[in-house]
C-alpha positions in Angstrom: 61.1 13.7 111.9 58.3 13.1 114.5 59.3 12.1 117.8 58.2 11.4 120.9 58.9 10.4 123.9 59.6 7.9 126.6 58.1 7.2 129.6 58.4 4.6 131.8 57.0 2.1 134.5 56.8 1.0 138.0 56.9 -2.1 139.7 54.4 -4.1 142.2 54.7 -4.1 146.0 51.9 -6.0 148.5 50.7 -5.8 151.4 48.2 -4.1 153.5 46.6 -3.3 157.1 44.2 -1.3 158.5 43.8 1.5 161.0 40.5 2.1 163.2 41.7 5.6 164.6 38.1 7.6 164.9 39.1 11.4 163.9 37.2 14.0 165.1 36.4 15.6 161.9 33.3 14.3 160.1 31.4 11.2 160.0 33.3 8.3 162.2 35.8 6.1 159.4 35.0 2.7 158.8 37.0 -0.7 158.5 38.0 -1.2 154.9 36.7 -5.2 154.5 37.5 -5.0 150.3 40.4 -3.6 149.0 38.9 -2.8 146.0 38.4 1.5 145.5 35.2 0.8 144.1 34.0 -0.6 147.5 34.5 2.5 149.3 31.5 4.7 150.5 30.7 8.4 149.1 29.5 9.3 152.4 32.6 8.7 154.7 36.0 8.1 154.7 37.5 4.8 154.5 41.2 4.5 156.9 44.1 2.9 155.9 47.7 2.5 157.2 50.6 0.8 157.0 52.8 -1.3 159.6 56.1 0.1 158.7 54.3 3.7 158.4 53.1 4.4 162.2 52.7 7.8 161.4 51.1 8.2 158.3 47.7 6.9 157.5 45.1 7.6 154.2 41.9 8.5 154.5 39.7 8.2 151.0 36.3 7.9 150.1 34.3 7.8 146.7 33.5 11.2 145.0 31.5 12.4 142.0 33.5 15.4 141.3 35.2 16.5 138.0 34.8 12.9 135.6 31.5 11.6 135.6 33.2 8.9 133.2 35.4 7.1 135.9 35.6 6.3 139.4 37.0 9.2 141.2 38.2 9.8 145.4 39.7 12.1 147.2 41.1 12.4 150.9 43.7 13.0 153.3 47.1 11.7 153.8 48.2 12.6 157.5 50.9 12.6 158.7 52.7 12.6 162.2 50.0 10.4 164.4 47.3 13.0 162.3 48.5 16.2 163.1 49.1 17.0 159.5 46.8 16.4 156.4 47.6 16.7 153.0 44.9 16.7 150.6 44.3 14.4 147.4 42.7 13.5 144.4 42.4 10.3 142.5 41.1 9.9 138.9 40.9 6.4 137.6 41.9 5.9 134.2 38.8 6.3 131.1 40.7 3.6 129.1 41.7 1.2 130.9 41.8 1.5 134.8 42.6 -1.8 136.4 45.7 -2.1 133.6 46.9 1.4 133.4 49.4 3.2 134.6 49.8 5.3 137.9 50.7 8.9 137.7 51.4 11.1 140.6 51.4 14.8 140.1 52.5 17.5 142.0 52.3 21.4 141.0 55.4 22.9 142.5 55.9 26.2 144.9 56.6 24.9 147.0 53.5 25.6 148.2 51.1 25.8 145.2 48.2 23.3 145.0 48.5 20.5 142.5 44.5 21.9 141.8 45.6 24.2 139.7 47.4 21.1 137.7 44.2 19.5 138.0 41.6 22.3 136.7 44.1 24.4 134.4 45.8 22.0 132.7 45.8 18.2 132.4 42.9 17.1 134.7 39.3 15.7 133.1 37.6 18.3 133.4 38.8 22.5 133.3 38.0 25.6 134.8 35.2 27.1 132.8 36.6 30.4 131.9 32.7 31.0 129.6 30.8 30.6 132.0 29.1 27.8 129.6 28.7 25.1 131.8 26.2 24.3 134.5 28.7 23.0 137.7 31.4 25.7 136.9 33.7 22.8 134.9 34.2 21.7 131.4 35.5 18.3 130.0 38.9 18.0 128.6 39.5 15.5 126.3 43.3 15.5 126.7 42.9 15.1 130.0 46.1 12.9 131.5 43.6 9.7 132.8 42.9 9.3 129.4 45.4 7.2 129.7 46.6 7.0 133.1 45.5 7.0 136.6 45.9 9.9 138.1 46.4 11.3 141.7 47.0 14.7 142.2 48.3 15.4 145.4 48.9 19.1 148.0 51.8 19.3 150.2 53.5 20.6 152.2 50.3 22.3 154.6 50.7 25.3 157.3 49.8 25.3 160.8 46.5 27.2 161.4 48.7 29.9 163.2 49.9 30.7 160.1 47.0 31.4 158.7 43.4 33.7 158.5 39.9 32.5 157.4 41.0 33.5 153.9 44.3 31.7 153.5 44.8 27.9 153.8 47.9 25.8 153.8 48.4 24.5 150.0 45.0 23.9 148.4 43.0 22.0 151.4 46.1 20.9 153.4 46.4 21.6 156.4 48.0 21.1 159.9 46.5 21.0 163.8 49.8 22.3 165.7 52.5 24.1 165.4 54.9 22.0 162.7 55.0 22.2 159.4 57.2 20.6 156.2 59.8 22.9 155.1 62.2 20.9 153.5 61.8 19.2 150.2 63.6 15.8 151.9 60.5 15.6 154.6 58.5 16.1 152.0 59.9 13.2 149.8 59.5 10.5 152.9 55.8 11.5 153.3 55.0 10.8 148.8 57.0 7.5 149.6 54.9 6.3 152.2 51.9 7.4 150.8 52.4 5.6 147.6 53.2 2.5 149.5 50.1 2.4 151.7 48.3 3.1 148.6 49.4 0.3 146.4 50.0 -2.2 149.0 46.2 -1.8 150.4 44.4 -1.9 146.9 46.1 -4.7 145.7 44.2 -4.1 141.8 47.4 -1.4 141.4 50.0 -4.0 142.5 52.6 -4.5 139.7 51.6 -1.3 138.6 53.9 1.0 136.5 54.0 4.2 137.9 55.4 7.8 137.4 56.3 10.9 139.0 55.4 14.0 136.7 54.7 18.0 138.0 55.7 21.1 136.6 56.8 24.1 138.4 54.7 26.8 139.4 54.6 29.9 142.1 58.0 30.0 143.8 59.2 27.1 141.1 60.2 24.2 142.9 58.8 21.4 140.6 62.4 21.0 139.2 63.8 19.9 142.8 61.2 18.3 144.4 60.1 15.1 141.7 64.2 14.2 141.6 64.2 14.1 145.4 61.3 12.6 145.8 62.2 9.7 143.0 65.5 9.4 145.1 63.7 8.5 148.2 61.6 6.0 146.8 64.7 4.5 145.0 66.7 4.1 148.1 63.7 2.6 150.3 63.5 0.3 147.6 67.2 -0.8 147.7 66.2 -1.1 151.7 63.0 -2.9 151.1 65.0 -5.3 149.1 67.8 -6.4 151.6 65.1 -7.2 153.9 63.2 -9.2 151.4 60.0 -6.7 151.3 58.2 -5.7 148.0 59.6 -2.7 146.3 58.1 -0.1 144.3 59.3 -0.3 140.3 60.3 3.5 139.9 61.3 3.6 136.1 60.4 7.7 135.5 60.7 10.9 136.7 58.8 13.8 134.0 59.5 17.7 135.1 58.1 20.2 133.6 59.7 24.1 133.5 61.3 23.0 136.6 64.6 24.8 138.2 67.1 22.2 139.3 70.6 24.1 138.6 69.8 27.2 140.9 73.2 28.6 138.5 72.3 27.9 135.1 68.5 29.9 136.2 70.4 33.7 135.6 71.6 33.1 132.4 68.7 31.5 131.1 66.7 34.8 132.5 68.9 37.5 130.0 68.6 35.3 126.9 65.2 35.6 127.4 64.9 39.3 128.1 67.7 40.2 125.8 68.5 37.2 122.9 66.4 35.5 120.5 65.8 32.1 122.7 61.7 33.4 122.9 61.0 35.6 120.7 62.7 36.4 116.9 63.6 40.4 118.7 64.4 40.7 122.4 61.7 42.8 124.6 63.9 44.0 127.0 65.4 47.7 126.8 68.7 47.7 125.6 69.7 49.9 128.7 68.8 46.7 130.8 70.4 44.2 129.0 73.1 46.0 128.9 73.1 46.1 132.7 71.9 42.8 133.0 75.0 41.8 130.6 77.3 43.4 133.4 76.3 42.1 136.5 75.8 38.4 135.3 79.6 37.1 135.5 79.2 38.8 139.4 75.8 36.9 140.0 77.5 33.4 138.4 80.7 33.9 140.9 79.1 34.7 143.5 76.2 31.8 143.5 79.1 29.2 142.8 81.3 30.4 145.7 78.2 30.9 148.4 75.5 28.3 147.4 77.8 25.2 145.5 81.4 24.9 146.2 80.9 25.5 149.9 77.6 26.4 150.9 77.3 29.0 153.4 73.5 30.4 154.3 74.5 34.2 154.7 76.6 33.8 151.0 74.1 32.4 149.7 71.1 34.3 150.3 72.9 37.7 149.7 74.0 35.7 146.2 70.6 34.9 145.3 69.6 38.9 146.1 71.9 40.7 144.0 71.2 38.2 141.4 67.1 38.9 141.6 67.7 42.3 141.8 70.4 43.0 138.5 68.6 40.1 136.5 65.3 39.6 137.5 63.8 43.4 138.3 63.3 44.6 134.6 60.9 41.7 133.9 59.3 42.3 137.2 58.8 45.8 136.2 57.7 45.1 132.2 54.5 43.9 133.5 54.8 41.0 131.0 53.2 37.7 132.4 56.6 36.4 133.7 55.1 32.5 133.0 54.5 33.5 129.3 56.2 36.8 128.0 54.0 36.4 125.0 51.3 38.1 127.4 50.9 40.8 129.8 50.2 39.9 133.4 46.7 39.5 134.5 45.7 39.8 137.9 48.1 38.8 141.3 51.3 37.6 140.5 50.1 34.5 139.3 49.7 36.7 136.1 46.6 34.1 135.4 43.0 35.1 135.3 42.3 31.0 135.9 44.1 31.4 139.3 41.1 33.6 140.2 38.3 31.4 138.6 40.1 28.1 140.2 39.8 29.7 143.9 36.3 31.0 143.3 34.7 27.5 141.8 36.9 25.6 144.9 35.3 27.8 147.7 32.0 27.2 146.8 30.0 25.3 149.6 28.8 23.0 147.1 32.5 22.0 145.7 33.6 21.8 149.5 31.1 19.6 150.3 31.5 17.4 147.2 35.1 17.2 147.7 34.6 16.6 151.7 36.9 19.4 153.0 36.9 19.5 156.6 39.0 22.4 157.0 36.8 25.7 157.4 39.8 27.8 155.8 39.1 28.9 152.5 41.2 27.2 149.2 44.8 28.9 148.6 46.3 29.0 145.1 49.6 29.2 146.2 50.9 29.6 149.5 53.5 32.4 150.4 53.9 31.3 153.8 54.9 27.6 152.8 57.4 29.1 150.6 59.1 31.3 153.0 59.4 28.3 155.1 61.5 26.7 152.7 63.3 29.5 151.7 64.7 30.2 155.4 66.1 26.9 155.0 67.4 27.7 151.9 65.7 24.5 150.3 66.4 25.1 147.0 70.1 25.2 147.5 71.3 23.3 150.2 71.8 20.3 147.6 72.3 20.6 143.9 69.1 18.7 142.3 71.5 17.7 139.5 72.9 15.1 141.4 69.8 13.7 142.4 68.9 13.5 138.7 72.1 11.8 137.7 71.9 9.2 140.3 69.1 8.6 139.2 69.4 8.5 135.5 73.0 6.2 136.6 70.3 4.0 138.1 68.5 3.4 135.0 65.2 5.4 135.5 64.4 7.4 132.7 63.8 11.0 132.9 62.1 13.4 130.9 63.1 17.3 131.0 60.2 19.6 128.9 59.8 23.0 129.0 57.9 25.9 127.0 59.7 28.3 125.2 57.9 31.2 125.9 58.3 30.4 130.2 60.9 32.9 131.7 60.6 32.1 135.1 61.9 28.6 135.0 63.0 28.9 130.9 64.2 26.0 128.7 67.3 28.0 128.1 68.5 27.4 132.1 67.2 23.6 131.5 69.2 23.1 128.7 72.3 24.3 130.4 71.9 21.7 133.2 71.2 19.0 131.6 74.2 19.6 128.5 76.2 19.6 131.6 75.2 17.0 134.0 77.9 14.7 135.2 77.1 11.1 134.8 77.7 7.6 133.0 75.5 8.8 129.6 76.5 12.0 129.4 78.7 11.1 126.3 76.1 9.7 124.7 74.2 12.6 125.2 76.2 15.4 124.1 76.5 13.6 121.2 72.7 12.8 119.9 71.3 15.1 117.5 68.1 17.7 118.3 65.3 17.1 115.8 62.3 18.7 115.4 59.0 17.0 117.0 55.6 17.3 115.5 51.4 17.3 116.3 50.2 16.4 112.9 52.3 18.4 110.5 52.8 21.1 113.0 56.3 21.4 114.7 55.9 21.5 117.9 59.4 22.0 119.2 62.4 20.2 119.0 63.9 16.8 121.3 67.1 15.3 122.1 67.1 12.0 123.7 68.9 9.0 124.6 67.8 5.6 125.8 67.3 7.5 129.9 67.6 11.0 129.6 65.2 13.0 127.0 65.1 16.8 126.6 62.5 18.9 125.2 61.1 22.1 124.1 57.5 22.9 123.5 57.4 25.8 120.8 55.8 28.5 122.0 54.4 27.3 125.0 54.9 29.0 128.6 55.1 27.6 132.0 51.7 26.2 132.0 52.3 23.5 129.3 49.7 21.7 129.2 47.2 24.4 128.7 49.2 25.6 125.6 47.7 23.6 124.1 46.3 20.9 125.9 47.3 18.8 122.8 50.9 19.0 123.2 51.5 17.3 126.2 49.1 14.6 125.5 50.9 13.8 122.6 53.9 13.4 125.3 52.2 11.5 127.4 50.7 8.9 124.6 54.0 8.4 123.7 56.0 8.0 126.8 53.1 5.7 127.5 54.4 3.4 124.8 57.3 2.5 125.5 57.9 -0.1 128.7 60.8 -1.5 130.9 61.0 -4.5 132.2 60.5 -4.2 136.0 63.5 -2.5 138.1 
């Protein structure tokens, strides 16, 4: 049967105001008269805040870069009176852009830049690995804002102690002192007010549906961050409602090869390595598995006793050790590209010669300048310094995601799970062991739908189980980097989640 998916929409929220805050970077801002995107300038930034947002303002201007089909800006959120910056892009959409959706995606780490989203994946235009093209870039026609608007966003940033003329932040992000995000709940309050000065300044995207979509990539975070950050926005809404203030309609949450059960993320890892859930004969030694086999019951015991029933930081982190090092250290050591085992690893530990291509085209005075980067760092892929920030504070399992994602789904907003089959650092096999188990009102109905095979034309693409909120899939032999693999696939998803509509929440 072919099947697709659901995806969702967003409601409006009004309301606007300006800020006249001269920066010291670049040409001097300029009042925003029209709020209308096409009015803004290609030569400066445009500045625009919110009341209830003191310390957050957007900066955005008008950009030829990537799509010369559509209207396309990029900018700054800052944060903190301006002390931090977050790069952006925005793509209108080629179909329809003043009736289209809004998508928001963010490439996971934490700390990688949604850029790599953007150029490897399901942005208008893609690295050019050929060297084919004349400005480094070619068009993809399965590009997300085929459909969509599309903002890609980079956060969290570093401080520029924390960093040397050849390392950045996340992508262009940066910060001017001494702070920096390191927890995915900071984070989550700097999307939400972003959004909101977004859509209540251009009022063309109020009443908008809108989604929050990413996948997980470098130190795999995707899988915690979108259900936090859909949280937020939910509860601000229920806030902005008691005090009779526009809301935002937050209908749908899509993660891609995410990690949101830090427990189930072990188990998924051996079958893997050492069953038949990739590939028809396991890759892994036997002498591994069978060491792998051993220390797994250890590994599940210990992360349930140090990191869920009652968290303690020491337990924890000396859990998540001996787990890496009896489950994770024979892949590590295959050389196998850990984000598609069907290839060997290219390169840094990316494992993708794009990674490479993406920093080199990005650097280039003539991108920087297209772009408007005023930070004279060069661009970072992924940063390791972000991470470690978040890891000392033991983001990723302070809080089970889970329960973010059942609240949610007990909410009524819809959310999509997908990953590729061939992924093994964030596999479909620890997904589907979440989300068989998550605790909440459908779950019933869940466990009890059938999985059916998907198709693109008469090719099966993988196999689905959904229910009227909650939706899991696989994408057959596809790694981490869906929508590369093919770029088909996911468009396919998109279309389809495209099609079907709620009423406004």
């Amino acid at each position: 049967m072919r099947y697709a998916f659901l995806l969702f929409s967003l409601l409006p929220f009004y309301a606007f105001s300006m800020l006249q805050t001269p920066l010291n970077e670049g040409p001097v801002p300029y009042k925003l008269e029209d709020t209308q995107l096409s009015s803004l300038q290609s030569d400066k930034f445009a500045v625009v805040s919110h009341p209830r947002y003191p310390g957050h303002r957007v900066r955005i201007k008008k950009t030829d870069f990537c799509d010369p089909t559509v209207n396309v800006y990029t900018g700054y959120l800052d944060v903190d009176q301006g002390a931090k910056h977050m790069f952006f892009y925005f793509f209108e959409s080629r179909r329809n852009p003043d009736e289209d959706d809004v998508m928001m995606w963010i490439n996971g780490g934490p700390g990688c830049s949604s850029s790599m989203g953007l150029l490897m994946e399901l942005g208008p235009c893609s690295i050019d690995m050929e060297g084919s093209s004349s400005n480094g870039t070619v068009w993809n026609p399965y590009s997300w804002n085929e459909a969509a608007n599309v903002f890609f966003l980079d956060q969290p940033q570093l401080t520029p102690s924390d960093v040397t003329y050849r390392s950045v932040g996340v992508g262009f992000s940066y910060a001017d002192y001494g702070e920096t995000v390191e927890t995915t709940e900071a984070a989550a309050k700097n999307v939400h007010a972003f959004i909101t000065i977004f859509f209540e300044t251009f009022k063309q995207f109020s009443g908008r549906v809108l989604h929050l979509s990413g996948e997980s990539y470098g130190v795999r975070m995707r899988g915690r961050y979108l259900p936090v950050f859909a949280s937020e926005i939910y509860d601000q809404n229920q806030i902005a409602k008691a005090d009779g203030r526009p809301t935002l309609n937050l209908q749908s949450v899509l993660i891609g090869n995410g990690i949101t059960d830090i427990s189930t993320l072990y188990p998924g890892r051996y079958e893997i390595e050492c069953g038949t859930a990739a590939l028809d004969v396991p890759f892994q030694s036997i002498s591994t598995c069978v060491r792998m086999k051993t220390a797994l019951p250890r590994c599940q015991s210990a992360m349930l006793k140090g990191c869920i029933e009652q968290f303690d930081i020491i337990n924890c982190r000396a859990a998540v050790n001996f787990c890496d090092n009896e489950l994770s250290t024979g892949m590590w050591a295959s050389g196998r590209n850990v984000y598609d085992i069907s290839k060997m690893c290219i390169g840094n530990d990316l494992c993708y010669a794009e990674n490479t291509a993406i920093k080199k085209y990005l650097d280039l005075p003539e991108t920087r300048e297209l772009l408007d980067v005023e930070t004279p760092y060069n661009f970072s892929a992924c940063s390791s310094t972000v991470g470690q920030n978040f890891n000392v504070h033991m983001d990723k399992w302070v809080a089970p995601t889970q329960y973010y994602v059942a609240g949610l789904l007990d909410r009524g907003i819809r959310v999509l799970i997908y990953a590729g089959t061939y992924d093994w650092q964030c596999n479909w096999v620890a997904n589907k062991l979440w989300v068989d188990g998550l605790d909440w009102s459908g779950k019933k109905e869940y466990n009890e739908a059938q999985w059916e095979d998907w198709f693109v034309g008469d090719s099966k693409a993988g196999e689905i189980k959904q229910t009227t909120l909650l939706t899991f899939a696989t994408i057959r032999g596809a790694g981490h980097m869906i929508s590369a693999d093919p770029l088909v696939f996911p468009w396919v998803i998109l279309t389809s989640f495209f099609s079907c509509s709620r009423p406004a929440r």
